[in-house]
FIDOKE-956578 format. One line per field, with one value per atom (N, C-alpha, C): residue number from 1; chain; atom name; z, x, y. Coordinates in nm, 3 decimals. Layout:
FIDOKE-956578
num = [NUM_...]
cadena = [A_...]
atomo = [CA_...]
zz = [Z_...]
xx = [X_...]
yy = [Y_...]
end
This chain:
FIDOKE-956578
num = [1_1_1_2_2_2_3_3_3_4_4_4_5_5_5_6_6_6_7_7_7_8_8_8_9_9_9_10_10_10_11_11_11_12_12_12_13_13_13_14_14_14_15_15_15_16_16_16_17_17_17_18_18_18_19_19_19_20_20_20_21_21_21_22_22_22_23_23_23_24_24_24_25_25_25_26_26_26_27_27_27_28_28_28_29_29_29_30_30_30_31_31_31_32_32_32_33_33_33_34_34_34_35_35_35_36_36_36_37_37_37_38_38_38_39_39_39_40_40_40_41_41_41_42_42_42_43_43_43_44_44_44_45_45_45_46_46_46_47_47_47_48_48_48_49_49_49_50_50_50_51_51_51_52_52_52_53_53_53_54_54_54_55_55_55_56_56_56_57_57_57_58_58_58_59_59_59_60_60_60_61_61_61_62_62_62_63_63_63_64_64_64_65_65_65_66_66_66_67_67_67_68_68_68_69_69_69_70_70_70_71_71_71_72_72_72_73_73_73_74_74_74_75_75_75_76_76_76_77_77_77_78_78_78_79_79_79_80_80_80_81_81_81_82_82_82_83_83_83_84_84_84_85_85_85_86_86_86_87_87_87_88_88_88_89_89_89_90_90_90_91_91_91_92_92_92_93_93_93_94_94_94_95_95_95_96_96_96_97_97_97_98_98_98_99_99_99_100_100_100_101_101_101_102_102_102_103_103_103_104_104_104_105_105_105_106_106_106_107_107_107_108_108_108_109_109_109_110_110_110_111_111_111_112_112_112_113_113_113_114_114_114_115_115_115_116_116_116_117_117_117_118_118_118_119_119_119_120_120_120_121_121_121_122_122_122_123_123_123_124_124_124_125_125_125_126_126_126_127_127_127_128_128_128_129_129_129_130_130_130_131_131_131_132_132_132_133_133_133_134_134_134_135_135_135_136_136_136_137_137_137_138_138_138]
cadena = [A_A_A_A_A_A_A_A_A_A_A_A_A_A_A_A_A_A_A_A_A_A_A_A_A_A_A_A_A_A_A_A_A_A_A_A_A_A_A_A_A_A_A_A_A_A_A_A_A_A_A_A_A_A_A_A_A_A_A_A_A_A_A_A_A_A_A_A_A_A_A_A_A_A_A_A_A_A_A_A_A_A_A_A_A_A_A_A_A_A_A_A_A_A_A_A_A_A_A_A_A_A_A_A_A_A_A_A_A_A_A_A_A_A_A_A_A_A_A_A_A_A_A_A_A_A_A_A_A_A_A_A_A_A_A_A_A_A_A_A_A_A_A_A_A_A_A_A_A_A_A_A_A_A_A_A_A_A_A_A_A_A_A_A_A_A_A_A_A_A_A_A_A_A_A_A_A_A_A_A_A_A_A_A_A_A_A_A_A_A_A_A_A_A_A_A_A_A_A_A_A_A_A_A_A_A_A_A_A_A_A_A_A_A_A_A_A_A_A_A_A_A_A_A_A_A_A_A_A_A_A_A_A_A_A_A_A_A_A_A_A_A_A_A_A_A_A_A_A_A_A_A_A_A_A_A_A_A_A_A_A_A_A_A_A_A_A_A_A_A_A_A_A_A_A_A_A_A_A_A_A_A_A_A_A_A_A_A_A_A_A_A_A_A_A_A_A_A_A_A_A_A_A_A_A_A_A_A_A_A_A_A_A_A_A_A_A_A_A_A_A_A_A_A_A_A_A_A_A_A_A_A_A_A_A_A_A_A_A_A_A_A_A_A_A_A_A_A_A_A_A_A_A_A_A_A_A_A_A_A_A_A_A_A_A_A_A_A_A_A_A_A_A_A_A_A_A_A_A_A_A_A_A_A_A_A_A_A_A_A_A_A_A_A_A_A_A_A_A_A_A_A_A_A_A_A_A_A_A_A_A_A_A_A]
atomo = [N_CA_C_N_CA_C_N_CA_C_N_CA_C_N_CA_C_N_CA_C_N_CA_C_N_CA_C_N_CA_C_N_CA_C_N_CA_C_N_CA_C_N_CA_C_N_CA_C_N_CA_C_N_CA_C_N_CA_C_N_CA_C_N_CA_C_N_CA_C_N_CA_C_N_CA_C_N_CA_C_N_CA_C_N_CA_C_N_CA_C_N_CA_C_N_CA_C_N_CA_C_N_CA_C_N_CA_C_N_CA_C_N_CA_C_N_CA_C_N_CA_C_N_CA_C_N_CA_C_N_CA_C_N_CA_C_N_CA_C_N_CA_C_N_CA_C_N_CA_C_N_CA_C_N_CA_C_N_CA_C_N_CA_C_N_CA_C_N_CA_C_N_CA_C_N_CA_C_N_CA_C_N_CA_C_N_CA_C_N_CA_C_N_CA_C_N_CA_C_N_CA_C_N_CA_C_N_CA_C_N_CA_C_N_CA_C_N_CA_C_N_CA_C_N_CA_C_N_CA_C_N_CA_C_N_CA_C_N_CA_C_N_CA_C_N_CA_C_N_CA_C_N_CA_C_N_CA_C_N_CA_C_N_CA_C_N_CA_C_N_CA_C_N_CA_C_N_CA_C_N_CA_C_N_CA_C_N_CA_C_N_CA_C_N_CA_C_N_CA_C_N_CA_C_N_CA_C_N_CA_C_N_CA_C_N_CA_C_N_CA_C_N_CA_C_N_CA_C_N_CA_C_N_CA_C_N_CA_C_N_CA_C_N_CA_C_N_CA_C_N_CA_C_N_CA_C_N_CA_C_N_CA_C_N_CA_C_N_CA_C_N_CA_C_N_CA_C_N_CA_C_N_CA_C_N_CA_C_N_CA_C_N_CA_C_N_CA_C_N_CA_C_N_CA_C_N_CA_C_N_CA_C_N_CA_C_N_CA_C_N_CA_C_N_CA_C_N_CA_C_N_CA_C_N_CA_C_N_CA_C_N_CA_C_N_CA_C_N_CA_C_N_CA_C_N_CA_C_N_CA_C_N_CA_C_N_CA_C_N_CA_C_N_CA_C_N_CA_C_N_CA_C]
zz = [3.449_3.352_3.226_3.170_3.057_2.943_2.841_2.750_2.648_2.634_2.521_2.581_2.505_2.524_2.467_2.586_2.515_2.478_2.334_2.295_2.228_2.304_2.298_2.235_2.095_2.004_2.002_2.000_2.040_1.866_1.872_1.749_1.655_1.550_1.445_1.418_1.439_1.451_1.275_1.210_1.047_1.065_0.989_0.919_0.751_0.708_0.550_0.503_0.424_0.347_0.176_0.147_0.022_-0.089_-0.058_-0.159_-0.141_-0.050_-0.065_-0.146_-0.235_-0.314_-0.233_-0.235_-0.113_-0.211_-0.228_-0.306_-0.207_-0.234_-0.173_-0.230_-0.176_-0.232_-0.152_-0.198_-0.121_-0.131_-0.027_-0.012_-0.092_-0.035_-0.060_-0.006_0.100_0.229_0.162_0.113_0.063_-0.086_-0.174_-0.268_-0.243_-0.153_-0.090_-0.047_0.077_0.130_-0.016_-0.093_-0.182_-0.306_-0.315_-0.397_-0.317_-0.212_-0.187_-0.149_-0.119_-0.132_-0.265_-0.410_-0.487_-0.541_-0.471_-0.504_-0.428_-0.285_-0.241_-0.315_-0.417_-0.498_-0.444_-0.348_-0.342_-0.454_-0.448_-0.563_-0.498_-0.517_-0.477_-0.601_-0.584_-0.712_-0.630_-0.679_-0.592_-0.721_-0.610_-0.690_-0.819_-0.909_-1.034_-1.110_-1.026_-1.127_-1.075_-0.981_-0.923_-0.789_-0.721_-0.561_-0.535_-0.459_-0.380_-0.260_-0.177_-0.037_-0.008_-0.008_0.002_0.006_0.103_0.079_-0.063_-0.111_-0.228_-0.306_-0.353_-0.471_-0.411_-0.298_-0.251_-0.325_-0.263_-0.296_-0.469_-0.554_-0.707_-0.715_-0.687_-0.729_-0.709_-0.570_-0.531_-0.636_-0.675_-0.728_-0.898_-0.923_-1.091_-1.095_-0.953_-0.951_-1.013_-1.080_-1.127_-1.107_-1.169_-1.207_-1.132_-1.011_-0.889_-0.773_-0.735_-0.616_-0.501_-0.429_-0.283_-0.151_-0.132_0.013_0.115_0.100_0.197_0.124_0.172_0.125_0.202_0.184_0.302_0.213_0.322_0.236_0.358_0.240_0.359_0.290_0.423_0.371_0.400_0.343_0.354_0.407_0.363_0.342_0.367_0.385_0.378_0.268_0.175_0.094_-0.048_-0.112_-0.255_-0.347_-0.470_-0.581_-0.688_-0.725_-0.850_-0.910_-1.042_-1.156_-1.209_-1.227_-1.225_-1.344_-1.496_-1.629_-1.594_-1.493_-1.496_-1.316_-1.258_-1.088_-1.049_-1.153_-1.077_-0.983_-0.877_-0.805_-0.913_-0.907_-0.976_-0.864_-0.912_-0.805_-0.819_-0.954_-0.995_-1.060_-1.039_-1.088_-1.250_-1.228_-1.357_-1.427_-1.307_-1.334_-1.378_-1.424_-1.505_-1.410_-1.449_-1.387_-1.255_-1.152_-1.076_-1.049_-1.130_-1.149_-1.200_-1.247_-1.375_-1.214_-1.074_-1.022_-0.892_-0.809_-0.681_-0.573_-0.456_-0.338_-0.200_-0.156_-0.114_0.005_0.116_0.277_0.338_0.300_0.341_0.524_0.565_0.705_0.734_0.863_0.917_0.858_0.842_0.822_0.645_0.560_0.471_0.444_0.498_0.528_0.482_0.669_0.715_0.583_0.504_0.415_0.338_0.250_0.133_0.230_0.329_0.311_0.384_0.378_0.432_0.297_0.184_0.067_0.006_0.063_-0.006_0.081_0.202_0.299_0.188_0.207_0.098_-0.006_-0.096_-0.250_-0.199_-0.154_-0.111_-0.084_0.034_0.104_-0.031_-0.133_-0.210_-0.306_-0.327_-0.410_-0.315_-0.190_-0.110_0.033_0.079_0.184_0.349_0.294_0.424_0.394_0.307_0.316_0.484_0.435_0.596_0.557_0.625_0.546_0.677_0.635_0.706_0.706_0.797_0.782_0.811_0.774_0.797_0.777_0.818_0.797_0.758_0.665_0.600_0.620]
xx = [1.337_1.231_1.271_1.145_1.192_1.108_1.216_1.174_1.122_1.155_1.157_1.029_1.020_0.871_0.956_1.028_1.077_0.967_1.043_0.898_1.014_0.974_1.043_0.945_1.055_1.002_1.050_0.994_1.078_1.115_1.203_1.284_1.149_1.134_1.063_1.095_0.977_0.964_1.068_1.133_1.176_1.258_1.332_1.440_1.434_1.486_1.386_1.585_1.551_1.701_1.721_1.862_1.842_1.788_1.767_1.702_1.569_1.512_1.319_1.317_1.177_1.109_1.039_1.004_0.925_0.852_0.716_0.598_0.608_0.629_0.552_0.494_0.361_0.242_0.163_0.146_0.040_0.129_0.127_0.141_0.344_0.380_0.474_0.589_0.552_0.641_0.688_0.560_0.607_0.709_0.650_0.738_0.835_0.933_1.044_1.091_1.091_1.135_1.137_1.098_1.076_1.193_1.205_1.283_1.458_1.450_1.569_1.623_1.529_1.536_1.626_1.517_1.587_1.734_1.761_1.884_1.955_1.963_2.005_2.046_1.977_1.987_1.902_1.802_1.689_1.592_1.524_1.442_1.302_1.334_1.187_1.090_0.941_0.845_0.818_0.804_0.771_0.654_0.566_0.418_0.430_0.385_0.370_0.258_0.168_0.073_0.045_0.161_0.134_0.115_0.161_0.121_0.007_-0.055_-0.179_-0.218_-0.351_-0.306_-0.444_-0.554_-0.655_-0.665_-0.712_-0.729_-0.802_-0.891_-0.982_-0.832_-0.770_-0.660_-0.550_-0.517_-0.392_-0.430_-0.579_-0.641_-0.604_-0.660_-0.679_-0.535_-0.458_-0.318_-0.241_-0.273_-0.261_-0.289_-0.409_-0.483_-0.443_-0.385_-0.349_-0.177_-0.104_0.014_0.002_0.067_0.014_0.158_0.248_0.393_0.505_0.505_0.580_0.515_0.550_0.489_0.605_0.549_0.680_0.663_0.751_0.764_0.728_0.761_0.746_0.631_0.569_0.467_0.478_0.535_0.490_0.344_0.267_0.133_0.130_0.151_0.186_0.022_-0.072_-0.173_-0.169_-0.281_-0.283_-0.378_-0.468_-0.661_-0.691_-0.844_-0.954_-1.060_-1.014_-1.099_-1.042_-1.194_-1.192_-1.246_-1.154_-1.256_-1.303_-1.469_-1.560_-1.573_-1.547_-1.571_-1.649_-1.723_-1.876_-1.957_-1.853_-1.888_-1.930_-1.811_-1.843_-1.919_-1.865_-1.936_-1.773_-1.698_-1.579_-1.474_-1.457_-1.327_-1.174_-1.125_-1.044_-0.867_-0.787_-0.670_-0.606_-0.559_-0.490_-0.617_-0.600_-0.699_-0.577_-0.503_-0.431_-0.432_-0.430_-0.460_-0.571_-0.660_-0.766_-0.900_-0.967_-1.057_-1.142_-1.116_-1.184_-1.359_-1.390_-1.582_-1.580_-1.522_-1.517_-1.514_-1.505_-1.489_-1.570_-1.605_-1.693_-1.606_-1.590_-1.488_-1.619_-1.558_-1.690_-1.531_-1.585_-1.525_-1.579_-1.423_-1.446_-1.457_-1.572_-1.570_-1.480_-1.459_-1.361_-1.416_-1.554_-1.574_-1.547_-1.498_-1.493_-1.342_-1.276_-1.138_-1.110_-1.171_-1.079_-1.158_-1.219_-1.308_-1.198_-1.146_-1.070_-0.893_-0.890_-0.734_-0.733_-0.860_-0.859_-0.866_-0.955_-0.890_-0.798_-0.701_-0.555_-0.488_-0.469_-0.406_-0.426_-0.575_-0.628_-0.576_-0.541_-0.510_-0.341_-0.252_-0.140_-0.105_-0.194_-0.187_-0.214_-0.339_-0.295_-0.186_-0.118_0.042_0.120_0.116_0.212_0.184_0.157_0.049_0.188_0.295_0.403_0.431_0.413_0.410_0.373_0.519_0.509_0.440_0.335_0.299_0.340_0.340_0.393_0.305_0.242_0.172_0.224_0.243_0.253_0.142_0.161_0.109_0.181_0.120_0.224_0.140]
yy = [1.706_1.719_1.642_1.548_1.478_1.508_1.585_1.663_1.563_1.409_1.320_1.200_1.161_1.026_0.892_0.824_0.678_0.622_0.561_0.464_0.330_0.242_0.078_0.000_-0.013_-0.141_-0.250_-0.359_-0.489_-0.510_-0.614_-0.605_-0.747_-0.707_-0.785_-0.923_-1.011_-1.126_-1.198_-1.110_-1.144_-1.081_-1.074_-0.968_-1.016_-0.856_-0.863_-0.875_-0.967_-1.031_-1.023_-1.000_-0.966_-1.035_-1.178_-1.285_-1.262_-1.167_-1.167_-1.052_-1.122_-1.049_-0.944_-0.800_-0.733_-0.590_-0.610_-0.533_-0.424_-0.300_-0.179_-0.071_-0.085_-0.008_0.059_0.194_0.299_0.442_0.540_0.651_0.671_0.779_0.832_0.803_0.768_0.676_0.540_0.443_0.386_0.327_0.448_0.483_0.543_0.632_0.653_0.553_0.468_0.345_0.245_0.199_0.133_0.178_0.287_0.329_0.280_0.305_0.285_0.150_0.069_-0.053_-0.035_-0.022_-0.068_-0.021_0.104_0.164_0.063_0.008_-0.131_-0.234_-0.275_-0.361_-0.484_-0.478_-0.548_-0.576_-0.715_-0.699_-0.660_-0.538_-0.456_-0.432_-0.434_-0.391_-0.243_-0.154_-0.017_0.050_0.065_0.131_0.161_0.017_-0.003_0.076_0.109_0.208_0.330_0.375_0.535_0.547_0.643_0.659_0.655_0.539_0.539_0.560_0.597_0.661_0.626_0.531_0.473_0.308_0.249_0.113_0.023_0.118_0.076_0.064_0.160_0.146_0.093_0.056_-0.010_-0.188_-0.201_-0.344_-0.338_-0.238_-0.272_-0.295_-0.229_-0.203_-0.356_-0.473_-0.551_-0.706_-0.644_-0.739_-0.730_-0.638_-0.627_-0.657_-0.689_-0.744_-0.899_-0.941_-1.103_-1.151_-1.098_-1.128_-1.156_-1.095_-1.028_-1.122_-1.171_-1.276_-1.237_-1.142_-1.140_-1.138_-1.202_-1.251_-1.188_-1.047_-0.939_-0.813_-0.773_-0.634_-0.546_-0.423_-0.264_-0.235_-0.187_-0.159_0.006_0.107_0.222_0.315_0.338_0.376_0.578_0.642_0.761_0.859_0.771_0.836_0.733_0.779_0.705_0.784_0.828_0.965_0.880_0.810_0.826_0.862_0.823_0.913_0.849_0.875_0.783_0.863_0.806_0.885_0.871_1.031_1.053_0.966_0.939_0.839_0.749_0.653_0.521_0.469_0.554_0.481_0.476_0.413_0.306_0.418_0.367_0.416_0.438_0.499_0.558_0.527_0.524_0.481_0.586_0.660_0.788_0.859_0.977_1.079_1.128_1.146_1.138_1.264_1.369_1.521_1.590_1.471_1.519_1.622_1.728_1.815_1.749_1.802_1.771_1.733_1.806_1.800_1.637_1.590_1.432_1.315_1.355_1.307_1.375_1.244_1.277_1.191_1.288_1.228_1.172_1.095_0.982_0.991_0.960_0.910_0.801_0.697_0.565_0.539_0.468_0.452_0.304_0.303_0.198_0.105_0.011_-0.125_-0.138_-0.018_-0.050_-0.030_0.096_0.028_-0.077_-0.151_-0.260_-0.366_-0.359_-0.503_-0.442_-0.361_-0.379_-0.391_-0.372_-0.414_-0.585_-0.628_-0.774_-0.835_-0.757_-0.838_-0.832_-0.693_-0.689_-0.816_-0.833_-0.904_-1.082_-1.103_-1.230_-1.235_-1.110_-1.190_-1.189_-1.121_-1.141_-1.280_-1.354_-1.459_-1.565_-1.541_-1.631_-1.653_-1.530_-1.568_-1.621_-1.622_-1.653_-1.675_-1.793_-1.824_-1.780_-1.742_-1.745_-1.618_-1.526_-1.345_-1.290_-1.196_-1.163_-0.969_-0.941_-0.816_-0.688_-0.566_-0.420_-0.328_-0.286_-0.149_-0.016_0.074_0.197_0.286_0.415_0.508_0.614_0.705_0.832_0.942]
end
Protein backbone atom coordinates (compact mmCIF):
# COMPACT_ATOMS: atom_id res chain seq x y z
CA UNK A 1 0.00 0.00 0.00
CA UNK A 2 1.29 3.44 -1.06
CA UNK A 3 0.57 5.86 1.49
CA UNK A 4 2.48 8.89 -0.54
CA UNK A 5 1.58 10.45 -4.22
CA UNK A 6 5.12 10.82 -6.12
CA UNK A 7 5.00 13.92 -7.86
CA UNK A 8 8.21 14.44 -10.39
CA UNK A 9 9.37 17.83 -11.28
CA UNK A 10 11.76 18.17 -13.92
CA UNK A 11 14.47 20.54 -12.89
CA UNK A 12 13.92 24.44 -14.22
CA UNK A 13 14.83 25.55 -17.47
CA UNK A 14 17.23 28.70 -15.19
CA UNK A 15 18.73 28.65 -12.12
CA UNK A 16 18.19 31.95 -10.14
CA UNK A 17 21.99 33.32 -9.38
CA UNK A 18 23.26 35.73 -7.02
CA UNK A 19 23.95 38.63 -9.58
CA UNK A 20 19.97 38.58 -10.66
CA UNK A 21 17.91 41.19 -9.71
CA UNK A 22 14.46 39.08 -8.68
CA UNK A 23 10.91 41.30 -7.79
CA UNK A 24 8.52 39.31 -5.59
CA UNK A 25 5.09 40.33 -5.33
CA UNK A 26 1.65 39.11 -4.13
CA UNK A 27 0.55 36.91 -1.20
CA UNK A 28 2.50 35.92 1.93
CA UNK A 29 4.36 33.16 0.34
CA UNK A 30 5.77 35.53 -1.58
CA UNK A 31 6.80 37.94 1.00
CA UNK A 32 8.29 34.97 3.10
CA UNK A 33 10.38 33.47 0.17
CA UNK A 34 11.36 37.06 -0.68
CA UNK A 35 12.38 37.93 2.64
CA UNK A 36 14.76 35.27 2.77
CA UNK A 37 16.15 35.73 -0.35
CA UNK A 38 17.11 38.88 1.06
CA UNK A 39 18.45 37.57 4.34
CA UNK A 40 20.67 35.55 1.50
CA UNK A 41 22.03 38.55 0.48
CA UNK A 42 20.27 38.47 -2.94
CA UNK A 43 19.24 41.61 -4.46
CA UNK A 44 15.72 40.95 -3.92
CA UNK A 45 12.78 43.95 -4.04
CA UNK A 46 10.07 42.12 -1.74
CA UNK A 47 6.44 43.67 -1.74
CA UNK A 48 7.17 47.32 -1.78
CA UNK A 49 3.68 48.52 -1.03
CA UNK A 50 2.25 45.63 1.17
CA UNK A 51 1.04 42.01 0.80
CA UNK A 52 -1.12 41.53 -2.19
CA UNK A 53 -3.25 38.43 -3.01
CA UNK A 54 -5.30 39.58 -6.24
CA UNK A 55 -4.16 40.00 -9.79
CA UNK A 56 -5.72 43.67 -10.08
CA UNK A 57 -3.05 44.78 -7.19
CA UNK A 58 -0.25 42.36 -8.09
CA UNK A 59 -0.58 44.37 -11.76
CA UNK A 60 -0.75 48.08 -9.83
CA UNK A 61 1.98 47.05 -7.58
CA UNK A 62 4.01 45.94 -10.91
CA UNK A 63 3.34 48.89 -12.71
CA UNK A 64 4.36 51.55 -9.86
CA UNK A 65 7.87 49.50 -9.72
CA UNK A 66 9.94 52.03 -12.01
CA UNK A 67 13.38 51.72 -10.25
CA UNK A 68 14.04 47.99 -9.77
CA UNK A 69 14.20 46.37 -13.21
CA UNK A 70 14.70 42.40 -12.47
CA UNK A 71 15.61 39.70 -14.09
CA UNK A 72 13.61 37.27 -12.30
CA UNK A 73 9.77 37.97 -10.77
CA UNK A 74 7.83 35.33 -8.30
CA UNK A 75 4.34 36.72 -8.78
CA UNK A 76 2.67 34.46 -5.87
CA UNK A 77 -1.17 35.01 -6.25
CA UNK A 78 -4.07 34.50 -3.53
CA UNK A 79 -7.65 35.53 -4.55
CA UNK A 80 -9.50 36.40 -7.04
CA UNK A 81 -11.71 38.78 -4.51
CA UNK A 82 -11.33 42.62 -4.78
CA UNK A 83 -11.91 45.59 -3.15
CA UNK A 84 -13.47 49.29 -4.57
CA UNK A 85 -13.71 51.88 -2.66
CA UNK A 86 -17.07 52.99 -2.39
CA UNK A 87 -15.55 57.29 -2.71
CA UNK A 88 -13.70 56.74 -5.59
CA UNK A 89 -14.80 53.35 -7.83
CA UNK A 90 -10.89 52.66 -7.73
CA UNK A 91 -9.66 49.13 -6.71
CA UNK A 92 -7.78 49.51 -3.67
CA UNK A 93 -4.43 47.04 -3.27
CA UNK A 94 -4.24 47.47 0.73
CA UNK A 95 -7.40 48.20 2.54
CA UNK A 96 -5.10 49.74 5.19
CA UNK A 97 -7.34 48.64 8.12
CA UNK A 98 -9.71 51.12 7.37
CA UNK A 99 -13.85 50.13 8.06
CA UNK A 100 -15.09 47.75 6.00
CA UNK A 101 -18.52 49.52 4.75
CA UNK A 102 -15.79 52.35 2.85
CA UNK A 103 -15.35 49.33 0.65
CA UNK A 104 -17.37 46.87 -1.74
CA UNK A 105 -15.81 43.23 -2.50
CA UNK A 106 -16.53 42.38 -6.23
CA UNK A 107 -15.26 38.48 -7.52
CA UNK A 108 -12.90 38.54 -10.23
CA UNK A 109 -13.83 35.83 -13.04
CA UNK A 110 -11.02 33.93 -14.97
CA UNK A 111 -11.04 36.25 -18.21
CA UNK A 112 -10.29 39.05 -15.95
CA UNK A 113 -7.76 37.28 -13.95
CA UNK A 114 -6.01 36.13 -16.73
CA UNK A 115 -6.31 40.18 -18.63
CA UNK A 116 -4.57 41.76 -15.52
CA UNK A 117 -1.78 39.22 -14.98
CA UNK A 118 -1.14 39.40 -18.91
CA UNK A 119 -0.60 43.01 -18.24
CA UNK A 120 1.56 42.32 -15.26
CA UNK A 121 3.55 39.62 -17.49
CA UNK A 122 3.60 42.96 -20.40
CA UNK A 123 4.83 45.71 -18.27
CA UNK A 124 7.54 43.22 -16.74
CA UNK A 125 8.51 42.19 -20.34
CA UNK A 126 8.88 45.84 -21.06
CA UNK A 127 11.66 46.53 -18.33
CA UNK A 128 13.16 43.49 -19.37
CA UNK A 129 12.29 41.69 -22.57
CA UNK A 130 14.57 38.25 -21.24
CA UNK A 131 12.71 38.19 -17.54
CA UNK A 132 12.26 34.86 -16.65
CA UNK A 133 8.75 35.05 -14.55
CA UNK A 134 7.30 32.29 -11.48
CA UNK A 135 3.93 31.55 -10.52
CA UNK A 136 2.81 30.29 -7.40
CA UNK A 137 -0.01 29.92 -5.49
CA UNK A 138 -0.46 30.57 -1.60
Amino acid sequence: MELQTPVIIPPSSFKIEYIEKILFVGSWFADSIGRRFQGDLFQAAVNSYGVMYNPASILHTIQEFSKFVPDIAVITLGTNHIYIERSTGNIVDNCQKRPQQLFEEKVLNVDECTEYLLQAVQALQEKNPAIQIIFTVS
